[in-house]
C-alpha positions in Angstrom: -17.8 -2.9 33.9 -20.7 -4.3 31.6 -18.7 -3.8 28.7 -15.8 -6.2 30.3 -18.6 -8.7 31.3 -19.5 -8.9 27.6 -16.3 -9.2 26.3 -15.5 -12.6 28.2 -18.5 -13.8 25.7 -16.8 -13.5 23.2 -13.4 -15.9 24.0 -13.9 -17.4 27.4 -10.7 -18.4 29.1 -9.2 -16.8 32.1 -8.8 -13.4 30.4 -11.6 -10.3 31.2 -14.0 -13.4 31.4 -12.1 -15.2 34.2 -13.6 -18.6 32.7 -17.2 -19.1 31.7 -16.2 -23.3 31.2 -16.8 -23.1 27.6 -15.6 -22.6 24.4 -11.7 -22.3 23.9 -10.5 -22.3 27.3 -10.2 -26.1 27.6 -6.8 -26.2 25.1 -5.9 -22.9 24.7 -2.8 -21.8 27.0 -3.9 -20.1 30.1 -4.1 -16.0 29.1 -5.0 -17.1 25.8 -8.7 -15.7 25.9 -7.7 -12.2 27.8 -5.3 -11.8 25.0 -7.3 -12.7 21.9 -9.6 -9.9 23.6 -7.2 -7.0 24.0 -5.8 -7.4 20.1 -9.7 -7.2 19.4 -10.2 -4.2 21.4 -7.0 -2.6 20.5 -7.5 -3.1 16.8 -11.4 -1.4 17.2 -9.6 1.5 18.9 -6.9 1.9 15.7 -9.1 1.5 12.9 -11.7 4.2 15.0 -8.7 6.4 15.3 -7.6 5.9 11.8 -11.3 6.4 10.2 -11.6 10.1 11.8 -7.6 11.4 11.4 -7.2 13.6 8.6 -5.4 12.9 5.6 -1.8 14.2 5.8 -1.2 17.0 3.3 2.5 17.1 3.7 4.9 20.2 4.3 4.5 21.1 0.2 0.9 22.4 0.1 0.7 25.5 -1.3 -1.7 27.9 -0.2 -4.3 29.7 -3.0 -2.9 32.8 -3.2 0.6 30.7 -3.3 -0.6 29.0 -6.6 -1.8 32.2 -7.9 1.3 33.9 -7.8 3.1 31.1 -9.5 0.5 31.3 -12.1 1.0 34.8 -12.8 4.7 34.7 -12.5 5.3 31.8 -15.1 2.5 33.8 -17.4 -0.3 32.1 -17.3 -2.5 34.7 -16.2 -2.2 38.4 -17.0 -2.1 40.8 -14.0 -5.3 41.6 -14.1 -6.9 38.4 -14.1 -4.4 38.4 -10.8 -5.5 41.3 -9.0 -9.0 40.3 -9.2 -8.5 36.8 -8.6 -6.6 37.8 -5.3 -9.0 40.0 -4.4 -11.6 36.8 -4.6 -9.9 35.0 -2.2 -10.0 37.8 0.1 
């Protein structure tokens, strides 16, 4: 519950704060502070869970051993540069 208490620092108003009798809560509408708080929590929590999601790769990554066939099949490498790069990756 400390971390409520120290949000109604941050916009007083009736909100988590329940009205400290300063700052905004004089002319803003009555939730108006509770509100300004939850968008600022709520956009922490998105931008935290956004900075550690990984990237999406898509359905169309190929695996190694997927590009290495394709290699060899459209002649880029000769098969045995194949066989032993395959038998790298294992």
């Amino acid at each position: 519950m400390e971390f409520i208490s120290a949000l109604g620092s941050w916009c007083s108003g009736p909100g988590f704060g329940h009205g400290a009798g300063y700052g905004m809560s004089g002319w803003m509408p009555f939730h108006f502070g509770g509100i300004v708080q939850l968008i600022i929590v709520g956009l922490i929590i998105y931008f935290t869970a956004r900075m550690f999601r990984k990237p999406d790769t898509g359905p169309g990554t190929l695996s190694a051993n997927d590009i290495l066939k394709k290699r060899y099949a459209a002649g880029e490498i000769d098969e045995e540069t194949y066989i032993r790069m395959k038998d790298e990756l294992k």
